[in-house]
C-alpha positions as CSV (number, residue, x, y, z in Angstrom):
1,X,107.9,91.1,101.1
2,X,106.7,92.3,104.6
3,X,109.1,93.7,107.3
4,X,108.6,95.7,110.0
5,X,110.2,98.9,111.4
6,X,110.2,100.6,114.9
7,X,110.2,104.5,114.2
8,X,112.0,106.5,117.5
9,X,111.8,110.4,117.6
10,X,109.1,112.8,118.1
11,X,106.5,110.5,116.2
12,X,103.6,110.0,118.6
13,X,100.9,113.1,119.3
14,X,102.0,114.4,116.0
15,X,99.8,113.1,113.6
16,X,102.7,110.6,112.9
17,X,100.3,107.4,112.2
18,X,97.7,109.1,109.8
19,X,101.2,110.4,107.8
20,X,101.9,107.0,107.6
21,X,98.2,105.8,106.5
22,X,98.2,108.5,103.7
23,X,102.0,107.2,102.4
24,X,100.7,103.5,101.9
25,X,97.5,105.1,99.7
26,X,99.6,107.2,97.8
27,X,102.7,104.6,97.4
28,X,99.9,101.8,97.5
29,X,101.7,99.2,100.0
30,X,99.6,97.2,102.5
31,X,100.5,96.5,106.1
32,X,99.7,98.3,109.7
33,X,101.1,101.4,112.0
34,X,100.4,101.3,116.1
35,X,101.8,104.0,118.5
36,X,104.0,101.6,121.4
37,X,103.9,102.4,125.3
38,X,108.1,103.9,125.0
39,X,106.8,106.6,122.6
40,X,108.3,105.1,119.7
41,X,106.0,103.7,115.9
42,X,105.9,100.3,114.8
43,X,105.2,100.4,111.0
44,X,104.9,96.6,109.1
45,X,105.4,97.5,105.4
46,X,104.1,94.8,102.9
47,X,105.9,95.9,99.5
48,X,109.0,95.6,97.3
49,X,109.8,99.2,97.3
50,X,110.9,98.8,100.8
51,X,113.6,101.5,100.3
52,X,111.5,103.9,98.9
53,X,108.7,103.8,101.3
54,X,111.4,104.2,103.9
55,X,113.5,107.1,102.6
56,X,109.6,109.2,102.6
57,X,109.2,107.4,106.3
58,X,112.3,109.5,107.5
59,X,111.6,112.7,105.8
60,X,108.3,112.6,108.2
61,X,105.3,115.0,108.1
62,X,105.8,118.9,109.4
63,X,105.2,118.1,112.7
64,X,107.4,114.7,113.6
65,X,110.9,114.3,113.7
66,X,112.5,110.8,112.8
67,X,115.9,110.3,115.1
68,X,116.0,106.4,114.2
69,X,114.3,103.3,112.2
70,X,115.3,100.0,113.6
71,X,114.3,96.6,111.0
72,X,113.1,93.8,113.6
73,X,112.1,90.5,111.8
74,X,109.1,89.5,111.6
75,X,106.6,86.4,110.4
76,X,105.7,86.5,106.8
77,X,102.2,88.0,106.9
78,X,99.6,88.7,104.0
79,X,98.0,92.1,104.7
80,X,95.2,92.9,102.4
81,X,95.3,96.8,103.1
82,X,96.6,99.5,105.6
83,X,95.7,99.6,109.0
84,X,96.1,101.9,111.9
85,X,96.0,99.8,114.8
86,X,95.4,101.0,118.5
């Protein structure tokens, strides 16, 4: 199941994506992170464990701080690995 999630807070210039990069090795999901122009993350999360990938998505890394996560739907999409897109 693939969804994807816009990330608001202090997520960008914080080492925010490569968190993200080192989740999906160590929770082993596929999918893609990419910093947007209004400051906020846009994370596509390929993975049943949706919940649990989330719940360590708002607890962050030292530096960020996650205010809100917004679910926007999204086309069904096979990802083969994790991506950090720019």
């Amino acid at each position: 199941m693939s969804k994807k999630y816009i990330i608001y807070g202090r997520v960008q210039g914080v080492g925010f994506r490569y968190f993200i990069f080192e989740l999906a090795a160590k929770l082993r999901f596929n999918g893609s992170v990419k910093n947007l122009s209004d400051g906020s993350v846009e994370v596509v999360i390929e993975s049943s464990r949706q919940e649990e990938i989330l719940k360590e998505i708002k607890k962050g890394n030292f530096f960020s701080s996650v205010d809100e996560i917004k679910e926007i739907e999204t086309t069904k999409t096979t990802y083969e690995d994790f991506k950090i897109l720019y």
